[in-house]
C-alpha positions as CSV (number, residue, x, y, z in Angstrom):
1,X,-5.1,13.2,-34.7
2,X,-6.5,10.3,-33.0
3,X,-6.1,9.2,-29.6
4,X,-3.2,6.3,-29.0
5,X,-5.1,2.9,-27.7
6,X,-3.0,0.7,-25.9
7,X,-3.5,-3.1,-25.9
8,X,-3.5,-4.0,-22.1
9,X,-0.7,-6.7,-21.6
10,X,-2.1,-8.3,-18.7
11,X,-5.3,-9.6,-19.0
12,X,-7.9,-9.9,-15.9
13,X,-7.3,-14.0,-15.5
14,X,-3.7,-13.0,-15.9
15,X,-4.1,-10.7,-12.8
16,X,-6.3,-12.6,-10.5
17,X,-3.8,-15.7,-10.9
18,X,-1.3,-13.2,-9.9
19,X,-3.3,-12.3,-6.9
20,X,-3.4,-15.9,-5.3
21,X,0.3,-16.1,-6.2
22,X,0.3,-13.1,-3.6
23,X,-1.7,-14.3,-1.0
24,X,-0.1,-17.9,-0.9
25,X,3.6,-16.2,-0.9
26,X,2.7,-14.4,1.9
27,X,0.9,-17.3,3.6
28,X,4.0,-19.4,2.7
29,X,6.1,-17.2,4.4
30,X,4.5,-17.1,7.6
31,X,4.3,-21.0,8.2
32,X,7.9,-21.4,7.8
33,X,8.5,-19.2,10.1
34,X,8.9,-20.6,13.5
35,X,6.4,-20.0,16.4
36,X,3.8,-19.1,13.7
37,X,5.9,-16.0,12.4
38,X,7.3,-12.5,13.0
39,X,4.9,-11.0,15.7
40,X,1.9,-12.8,15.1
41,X,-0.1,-11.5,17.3
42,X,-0.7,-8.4,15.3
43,X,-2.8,-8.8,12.7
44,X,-0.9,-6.4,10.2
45,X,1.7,-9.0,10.6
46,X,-0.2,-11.5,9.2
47,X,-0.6,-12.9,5.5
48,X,-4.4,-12.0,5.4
49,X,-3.7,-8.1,6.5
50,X,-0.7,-7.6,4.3
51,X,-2.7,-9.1,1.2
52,X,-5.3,-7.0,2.5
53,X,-2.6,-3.5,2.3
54,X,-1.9,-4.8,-1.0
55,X,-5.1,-5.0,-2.4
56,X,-5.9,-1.5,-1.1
57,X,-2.6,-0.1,-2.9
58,X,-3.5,-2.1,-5.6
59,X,-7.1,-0.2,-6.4
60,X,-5.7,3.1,-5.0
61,X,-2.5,3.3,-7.5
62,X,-4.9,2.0,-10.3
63,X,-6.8,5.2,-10.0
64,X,-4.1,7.4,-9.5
65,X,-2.8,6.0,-13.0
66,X,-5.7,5.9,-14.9
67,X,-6.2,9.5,-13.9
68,X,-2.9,10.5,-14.2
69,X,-1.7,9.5,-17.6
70,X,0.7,7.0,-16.2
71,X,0.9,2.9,-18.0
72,X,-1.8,1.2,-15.8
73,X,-0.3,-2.0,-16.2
74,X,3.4,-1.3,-15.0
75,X,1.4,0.6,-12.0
76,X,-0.6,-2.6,-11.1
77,X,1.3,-5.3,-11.6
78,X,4.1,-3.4,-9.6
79,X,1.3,-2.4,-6.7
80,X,0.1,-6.0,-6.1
81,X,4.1,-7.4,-5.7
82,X,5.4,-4.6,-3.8
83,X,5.0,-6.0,-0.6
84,X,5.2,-10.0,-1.6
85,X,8.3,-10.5,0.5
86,X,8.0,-7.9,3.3
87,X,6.9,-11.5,5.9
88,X,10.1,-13.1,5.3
89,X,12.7,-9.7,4.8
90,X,14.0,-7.6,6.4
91,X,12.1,-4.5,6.6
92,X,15.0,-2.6,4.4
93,X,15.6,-5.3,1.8
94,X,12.0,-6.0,1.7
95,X,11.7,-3.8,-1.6
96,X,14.6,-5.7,-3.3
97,X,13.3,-8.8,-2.9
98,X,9.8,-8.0,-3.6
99,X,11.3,-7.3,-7.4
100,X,13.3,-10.7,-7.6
101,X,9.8,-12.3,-6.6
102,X,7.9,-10.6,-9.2
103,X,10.8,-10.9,-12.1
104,X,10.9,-14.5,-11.3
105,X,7.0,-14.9,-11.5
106,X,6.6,-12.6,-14.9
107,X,9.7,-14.2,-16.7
108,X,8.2,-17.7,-15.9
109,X,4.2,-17.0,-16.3
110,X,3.3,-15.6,-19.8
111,X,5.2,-13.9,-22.7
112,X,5.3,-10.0,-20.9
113,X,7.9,-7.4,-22.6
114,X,11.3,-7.5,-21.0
115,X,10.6,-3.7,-21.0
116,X,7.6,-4.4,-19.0
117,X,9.2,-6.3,-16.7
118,X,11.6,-3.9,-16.0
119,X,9.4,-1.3,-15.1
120,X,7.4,-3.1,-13.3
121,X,10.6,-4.2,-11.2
122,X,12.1,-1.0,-10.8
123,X,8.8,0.4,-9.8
124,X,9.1,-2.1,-6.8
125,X,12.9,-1.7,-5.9
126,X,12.2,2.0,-5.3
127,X,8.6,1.8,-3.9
128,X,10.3,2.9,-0.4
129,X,12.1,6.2,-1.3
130,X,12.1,8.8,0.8
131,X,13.2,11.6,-1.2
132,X,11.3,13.9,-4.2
133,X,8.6,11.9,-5.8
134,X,8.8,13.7,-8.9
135,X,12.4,12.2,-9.0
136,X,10.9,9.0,-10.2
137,X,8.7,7.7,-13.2
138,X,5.5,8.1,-13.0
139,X,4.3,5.0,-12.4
140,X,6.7,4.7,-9.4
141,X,5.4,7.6,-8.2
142,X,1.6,6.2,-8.3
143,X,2.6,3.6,-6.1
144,X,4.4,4.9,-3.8
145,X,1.5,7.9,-3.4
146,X,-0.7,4.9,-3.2
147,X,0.9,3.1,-0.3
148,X,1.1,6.0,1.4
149,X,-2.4,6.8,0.9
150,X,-3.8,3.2,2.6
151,X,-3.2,4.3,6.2
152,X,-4.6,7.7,6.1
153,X,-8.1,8.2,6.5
154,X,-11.2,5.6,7.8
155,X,-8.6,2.8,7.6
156,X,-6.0,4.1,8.8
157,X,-8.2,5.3,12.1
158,X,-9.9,2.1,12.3
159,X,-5.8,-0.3,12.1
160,X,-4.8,2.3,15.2
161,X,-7.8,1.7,17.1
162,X,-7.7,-2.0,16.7
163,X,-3.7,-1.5,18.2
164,X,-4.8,-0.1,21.3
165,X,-6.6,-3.0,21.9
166,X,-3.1,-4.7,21.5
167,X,-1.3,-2.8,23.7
168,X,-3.7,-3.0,26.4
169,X,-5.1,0.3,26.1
170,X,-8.3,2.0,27.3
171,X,-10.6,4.0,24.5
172,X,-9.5,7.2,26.6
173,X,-6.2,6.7,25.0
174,X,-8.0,7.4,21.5
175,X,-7.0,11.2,20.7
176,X,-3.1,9.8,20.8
177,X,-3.8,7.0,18.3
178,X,-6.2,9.1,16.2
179,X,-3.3,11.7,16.5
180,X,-1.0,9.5,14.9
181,X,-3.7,8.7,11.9
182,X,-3.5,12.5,11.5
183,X,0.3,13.0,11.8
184,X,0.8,10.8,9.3
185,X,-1.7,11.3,7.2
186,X,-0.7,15.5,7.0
187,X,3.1,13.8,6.2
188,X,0.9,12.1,3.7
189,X,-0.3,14.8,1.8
190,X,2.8,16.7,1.7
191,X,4.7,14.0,-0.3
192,X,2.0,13.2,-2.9
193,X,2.6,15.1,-6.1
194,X,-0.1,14.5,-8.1
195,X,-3.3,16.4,-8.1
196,X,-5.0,13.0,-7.8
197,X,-3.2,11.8,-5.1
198,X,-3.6,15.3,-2.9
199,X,-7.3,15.2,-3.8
200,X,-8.0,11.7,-1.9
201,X,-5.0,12.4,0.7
202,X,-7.0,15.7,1.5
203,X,-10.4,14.1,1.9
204,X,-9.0,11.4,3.6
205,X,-7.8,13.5,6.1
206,X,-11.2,15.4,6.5
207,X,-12.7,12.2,7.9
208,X,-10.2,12.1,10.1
209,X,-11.3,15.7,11.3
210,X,-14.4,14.7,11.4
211,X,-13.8,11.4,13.7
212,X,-11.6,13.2,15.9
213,X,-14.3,15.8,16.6
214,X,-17.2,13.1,17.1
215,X,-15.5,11.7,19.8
216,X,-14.2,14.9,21.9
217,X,-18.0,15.5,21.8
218,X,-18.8,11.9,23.1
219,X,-15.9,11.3,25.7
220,X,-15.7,13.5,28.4
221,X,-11.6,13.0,29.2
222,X,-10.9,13.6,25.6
223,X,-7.7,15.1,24.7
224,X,-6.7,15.6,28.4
């Protein structure tokens, strides 16, 4: 019996247009926010890093669906919205609003499958649960493993280090930010479920590891 070949629904012009729908949202959504937006002066709070996040998910959940069986579409599509709204939302309705943004965009660019839309839309609405992965489809579950995923690792170690600067801290203060990369990147790896998933959360957290040990050999107050 022959493999099943799907016919991809979104096409790569499809996708990139939805990409600068993204970007301007977000940029949107900081200029009409007074004084320049909601804590400016970090950068994660800024359209550029939050399209940036999203772009990370986007490739991360991609391969996490490709490898995992799930519908790569749904997993895409649903990875580059699921933070559209989270400049102008509140941090708990950000998910709900994120899924009006993108039904509104699918039902209104292009001929997509309710069904797709849907699951794209749920995919988003429950992006932030905290309970059992395997509660949720599959392609729900790729993203959320996926935005989980950006902040461990080189990245994540690199967005804490660039805080301290922020808060006005000194590089001796490195093993408690690089800490935190590694907290959260162990709490991380237990919530992923798929093999996938575990296998970049776990070399992920090796560079970590390996960061964290380059500088206790390079700064002499480390970890005091």
């Amino acid at each position: 019996m022959g493999v099943e070949i799907k016919e991809t629904r979104v096409s790569d012009a499809e996708f990139e247009a939805m990409e600068r729908f993204v970007f301007e949202y977000l940029s949107a959504s900081v200029e009409k926010e007074e004084e320049g937006g909601r804590m400016r002066w970090y950068p994660w709070h800024s359209a550029e890093y939050r399209h940036n996040h999203i772009l990370n998910v986007v490739s991360l959940a991609e391969e996490i669906a490709r490898k995992e069986g799930a519908d790569v579409d749904v997993t895409r599509v649903a990875a580059l919205f699921h933070d559209v709204a989270k400049l102008e939302a509140d941090q708990e309705m950000h998910a709900e609003a994120g899924a009006r943004v993108a039904r509104e965009y699918l039902n209104s660019h292009g001929e997509y499958p309710e069904s797709f839309v849907d699951q794209v839309c749920r995919a988003i609405e429950d992006h932030s649960y905290q309970g059992d992965l395997r509660d949720l489809p599959l392609e729900t579950q790729c993203l959320i493993e996926a935005d989980l995923l950006d902040k461990v690792g080189a990245n994540g170690t690199a967005l804490m280090l660039l805080r301290m600067g922020y808060e006005a801290r000194t590089h001796m203060d490195a093993d408690e930010m690089v800490d935190r990369v590694m907290e959260r990147g162990i709490d991380a790896a237990s919530r992923v479920r798929s093999d996938t998933a575990e296998s970049i959360a776990h070399q992920r957290l090796k560079r970590v590891r390996w960061f964290r040990e380059w500088l206790e050999d390079e700064i002499a107050a480390f970890g005091e």
